[in-house]
N, C-alpha and C positions, 0 to 999 in steps of 0.2 A: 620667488613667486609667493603673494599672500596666502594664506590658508583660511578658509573660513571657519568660523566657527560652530561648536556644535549648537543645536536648535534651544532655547532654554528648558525644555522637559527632559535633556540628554541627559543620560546618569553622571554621576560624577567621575569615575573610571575616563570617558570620552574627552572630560573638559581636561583631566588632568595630562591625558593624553596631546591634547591640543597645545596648551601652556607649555606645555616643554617640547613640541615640534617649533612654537615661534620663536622661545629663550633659543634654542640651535640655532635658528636662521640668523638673529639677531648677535648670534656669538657670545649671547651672554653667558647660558648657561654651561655652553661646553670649555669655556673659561673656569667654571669654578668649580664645575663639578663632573667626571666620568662616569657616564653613568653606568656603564659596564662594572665598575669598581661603589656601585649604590645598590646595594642587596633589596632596600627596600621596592625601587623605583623599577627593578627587574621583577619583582612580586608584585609591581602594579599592572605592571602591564600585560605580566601573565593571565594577570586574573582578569585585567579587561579582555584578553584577546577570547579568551575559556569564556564570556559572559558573552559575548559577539558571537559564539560559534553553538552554545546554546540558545542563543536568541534566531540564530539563521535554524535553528533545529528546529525550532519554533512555528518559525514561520512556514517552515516548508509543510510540514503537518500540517497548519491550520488552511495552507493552500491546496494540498489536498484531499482535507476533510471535507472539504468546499464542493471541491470538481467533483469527488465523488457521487456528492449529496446533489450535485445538477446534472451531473450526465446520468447520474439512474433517474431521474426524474423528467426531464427535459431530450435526453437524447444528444445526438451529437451534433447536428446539425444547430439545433435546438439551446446550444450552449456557446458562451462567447469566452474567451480570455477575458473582458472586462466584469464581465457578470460572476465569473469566479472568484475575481481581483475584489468585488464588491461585495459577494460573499465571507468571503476570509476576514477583511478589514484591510486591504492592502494596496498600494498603485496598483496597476497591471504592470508598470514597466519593471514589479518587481517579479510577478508573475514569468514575464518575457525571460527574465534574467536565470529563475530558474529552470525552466523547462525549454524554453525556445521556441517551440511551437504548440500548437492544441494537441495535436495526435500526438507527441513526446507527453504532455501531459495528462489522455488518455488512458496510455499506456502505464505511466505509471498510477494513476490511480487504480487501474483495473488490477494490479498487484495489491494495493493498499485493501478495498474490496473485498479482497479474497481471504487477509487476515485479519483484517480490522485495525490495523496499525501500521506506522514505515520503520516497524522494527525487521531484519531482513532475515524472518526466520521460519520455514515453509511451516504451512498447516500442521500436518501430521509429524512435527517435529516440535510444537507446542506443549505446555503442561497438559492442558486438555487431552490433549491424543495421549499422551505418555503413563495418565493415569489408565485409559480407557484398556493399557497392553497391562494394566495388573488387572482386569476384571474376569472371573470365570470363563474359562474357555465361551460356552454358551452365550456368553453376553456382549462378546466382543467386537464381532460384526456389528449388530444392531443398535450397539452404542455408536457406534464408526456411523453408519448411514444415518443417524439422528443427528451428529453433529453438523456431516455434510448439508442435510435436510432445514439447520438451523441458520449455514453460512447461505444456503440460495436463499433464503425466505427476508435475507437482509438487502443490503445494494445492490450485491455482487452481481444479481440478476441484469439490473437495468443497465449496470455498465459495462454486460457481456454484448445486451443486446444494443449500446454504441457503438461499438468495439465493431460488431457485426455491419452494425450500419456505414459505419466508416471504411469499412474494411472494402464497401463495394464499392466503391471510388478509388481507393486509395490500397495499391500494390504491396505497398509496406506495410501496412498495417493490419494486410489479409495475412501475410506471413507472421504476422506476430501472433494474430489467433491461432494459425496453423502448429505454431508451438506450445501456445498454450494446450490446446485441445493433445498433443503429443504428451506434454506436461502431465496434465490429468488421466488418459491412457496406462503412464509408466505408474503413477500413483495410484491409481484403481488394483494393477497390478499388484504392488509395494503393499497396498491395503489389506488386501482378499489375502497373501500369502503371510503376512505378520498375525492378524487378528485369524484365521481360522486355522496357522499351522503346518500348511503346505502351497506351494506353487501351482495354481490350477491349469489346467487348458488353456493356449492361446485363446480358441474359440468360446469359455467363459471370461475372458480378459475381455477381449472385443465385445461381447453380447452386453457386459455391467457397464463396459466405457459407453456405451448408444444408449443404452436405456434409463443410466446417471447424469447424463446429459443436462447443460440447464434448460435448452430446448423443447427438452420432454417433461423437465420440470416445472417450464411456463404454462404446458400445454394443458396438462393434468390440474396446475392448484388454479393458474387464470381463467383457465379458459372453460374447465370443467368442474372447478370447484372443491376439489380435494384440500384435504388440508394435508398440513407437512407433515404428519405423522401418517395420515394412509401411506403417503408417496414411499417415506422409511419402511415403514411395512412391505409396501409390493415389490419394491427394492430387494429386500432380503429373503422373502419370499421366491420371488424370481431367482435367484441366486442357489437357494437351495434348490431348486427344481432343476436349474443348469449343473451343478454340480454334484447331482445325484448319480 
């Protein structure tokens, strides 16, 4: 079966790749040469394959960064596959290819969102957070709730509130939030007993997970105007009042 060729802006890695699938089929080259037993031609390919698996790194990021930037802005309803796809610089069918559907890709941007990146490495398990556990006792909560206060004030918001939108249609997709929100719960929890030193009350665990809410977060900077630092403030404020 012919092969086609690669596009003529393909790297050289792809063409070289190509020219010795045809010399095979054609018998030439496996006549003269094993390439098993060709150290170099086993380092070409390597290095192509490593260049194609950074390039698919690539692309899934920049598709991504895309969905992101439309579904916090546009909503979900409000956002297409193609409009991502034309977003990123990409078909959509590559789109399709990775994600499969809109709410698969959703989903994962609403993770991406949340760190600013598709590195797979929770929040509070970042350098950021890991300097905030060498800060003065005193300081450590209210650096914690700034940072949080820094991550709503970015997308993350708008593609909680797709996520939400989606969610009322779509069965699966309300379970996804359901975990997230369980997520942020155990992490609230994780937070409050690393940064202030002990394991509070169930009932202060429950009262910071409602009130840290991005819900409560929209309600307050959008709707009434606060800025992200009151919010940090009434947050920690609240908190000492609960766990007094």
């Amino acid at each position: 079966m012919a092969v086609e060729p690669p596009g003529p802006l393909s790297p050289l890695s792809d063409w070289i790749d190509w020219i010795l699938t045809v010399l095979n089929q054609i018998g030439l080259y496996s006549a003269r040469v094993n390439v098993s037993d060709n150290p170099s031609v086993g380092s070409t390919r390597r290095y192509a394959s490593t260049r194609r698996e950074r390039q698919a790194e690539q692309t899934r990021s920049d598709v991504l960064a895309a969905a992101v930037r439309l579904f916090a802005n546009r909503g979900f309803a409000g956002t297409t596959l193609s409009a991502v796809a034309d977003e990123a610089g990409v078909a959509v069918e590559t789109v399709y290819a990775g994600f499969g559907s809109k709410k698969a890709l959703l989903g994962a941007a609403m993770d991406v969102a949340i760190v600013g990146d598709t590195a797979p490495v929770a929040l509070f398990d970042r350098p950021e957070a890991q300097r905030i556990g060498e800060l003065p006792d005193d300081e450590r909560l209210p650096a914690a709730i700034a940072m949080v206060g820094r991550v709503y004030s970015g997308p993350v918001l708008g593609v909680w509130l797709a996520m939400l939108e989606a969610a009322a249609r779509d069965p699966e997709v309300a379970g996804w939030c359901e975990l997230h929100e369980q997520r942020r719960h155990d992490t609230v929890a994780r937070v409050l007993a690393i940064y202030e030193g002990s394991t509070p009350p169930a009932e202060v665990v429950d009262a910071m997970w409602a009130v840290g809410s991005m819900e409560v977060f929209a309600k307050l900077t959008r709707q009434r105007g606060w800025s992200t630092d009151q919010w940090a403030e009434w947050i920690v404020a609240n908190f000492r009042k609960l766990g007094a």
